[in-house]
C-alpha positions, 0 to 999 in steps of 0.5 A, spaced: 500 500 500 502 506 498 501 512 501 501 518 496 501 524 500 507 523 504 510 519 497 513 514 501 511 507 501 506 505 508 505 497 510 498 496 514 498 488 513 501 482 515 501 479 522 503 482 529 502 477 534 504 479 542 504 473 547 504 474 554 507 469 559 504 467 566 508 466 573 506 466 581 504 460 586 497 458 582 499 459 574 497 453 574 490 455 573 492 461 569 494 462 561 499 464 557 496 467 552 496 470 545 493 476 542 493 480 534 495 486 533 488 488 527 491 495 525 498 499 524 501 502 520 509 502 519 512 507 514 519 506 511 523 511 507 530 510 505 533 506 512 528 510 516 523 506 520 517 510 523 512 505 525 505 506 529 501 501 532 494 501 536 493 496 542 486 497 543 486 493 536 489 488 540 484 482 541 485 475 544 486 469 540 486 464 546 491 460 551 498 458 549 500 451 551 507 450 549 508 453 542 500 450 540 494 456 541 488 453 543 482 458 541 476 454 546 480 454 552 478 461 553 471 463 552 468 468 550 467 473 557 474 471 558 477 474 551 472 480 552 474 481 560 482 480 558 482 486 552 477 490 558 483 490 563 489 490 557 486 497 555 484 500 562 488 497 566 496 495 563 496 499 556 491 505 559 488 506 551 484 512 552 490 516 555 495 512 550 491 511 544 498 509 540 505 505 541 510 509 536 517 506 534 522 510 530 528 507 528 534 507 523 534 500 519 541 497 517 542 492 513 546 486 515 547 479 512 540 476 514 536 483 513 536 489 518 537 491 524 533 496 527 535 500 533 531 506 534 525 508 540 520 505 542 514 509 546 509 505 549 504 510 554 507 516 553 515 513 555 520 512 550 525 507 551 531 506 546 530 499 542 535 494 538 533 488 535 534 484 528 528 483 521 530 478 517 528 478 509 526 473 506 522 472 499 519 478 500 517 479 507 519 482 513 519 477 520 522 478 527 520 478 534 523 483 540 522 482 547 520 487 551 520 488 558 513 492 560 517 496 567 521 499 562 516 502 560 513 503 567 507 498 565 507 494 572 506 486 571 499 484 572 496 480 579 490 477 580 489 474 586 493 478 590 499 476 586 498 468 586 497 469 579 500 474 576 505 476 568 512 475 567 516 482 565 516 479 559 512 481 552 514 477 546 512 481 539 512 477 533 511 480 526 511 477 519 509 484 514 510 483 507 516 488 505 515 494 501 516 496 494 
């Protein structure tokens, strides 16, 4: 997709995947989960980068098991009851509508390496991390830490259960033109 009032290529398809990782005394009865990113947009102009995602577009495809999603172990109300608590109480969506990225790309023997900043709620941290190339496509992932950005992890049950300081970002885009 080409945006042609700012004469540079835009990409708004492909996959964005985050997944999230369970710990505490009862993680036994909680879930690793994965979720779909529906709407971002990332703008590539030479070896600049600027990318924006929105996180109320997040939705939840089901719980981990492994490397294996399960879409039905999680019903409905669940699903609907993590994206409310995702956006109000972990992202804060209305206050912080996007996550930005800026970075420079360079090219090295697998693809890029892009290291730039990434803003998550209104905090910019800096970010580095490698793109492989391959038959037209971009693919990668990153891991963040949530308290980098002074996102505390999630507790239910007075901490009983809880989220590890870990986000995993997977994206497979399709690379511009």
């Amino acid at each position: 997709m080409k945006d042609t009032s700012i004469g540079m290529p835009m990409i708004s398809e492909g996959l964005v995947q985050v997944f999230t990782f369970k710990t505490g005394v009862l993680s036994r009865v909680a879930h690793d989960l994965r979720f779909t990113l529906g709407r971002f947009e990332i703008q590539v102009e030479g070896e600049q980068v600027r990318a924006r995602f929105w996180p109320d577009s997040l939705r939840v495809d089901g719980a981990m098991h492994k490397d294996t999603l399960d879409p039905s172990d999680l019903g409905d109300s669940d699903k609907a009851e993590i994206q409310l608590t995702l956006r109000t109480k972990i992202l804060r969506t209305l206050s912080h509508s996007e996550v930005r990225l800026e970075a420079a790309a360079t090219p090295n023997a697998l693809g890029y390496e892009l290291d730039g900043t990434l803003e998550i709620v209104g905090r910019k941290q800096p970010i580095r991390f490698p793109v492989a190339s391959e038959e037209g496509r971009l693919r990668g992932e990153v891991e963040l830490q949530p308290l980098r950005w002074g996102i505390a992890p999630y507790k239910a049950l007075l901490g009983a259960i809880k989220l590890q300081d870990r986000v995993l970002v997977r994206f497979d885009i399709p690379a511009p033109q």
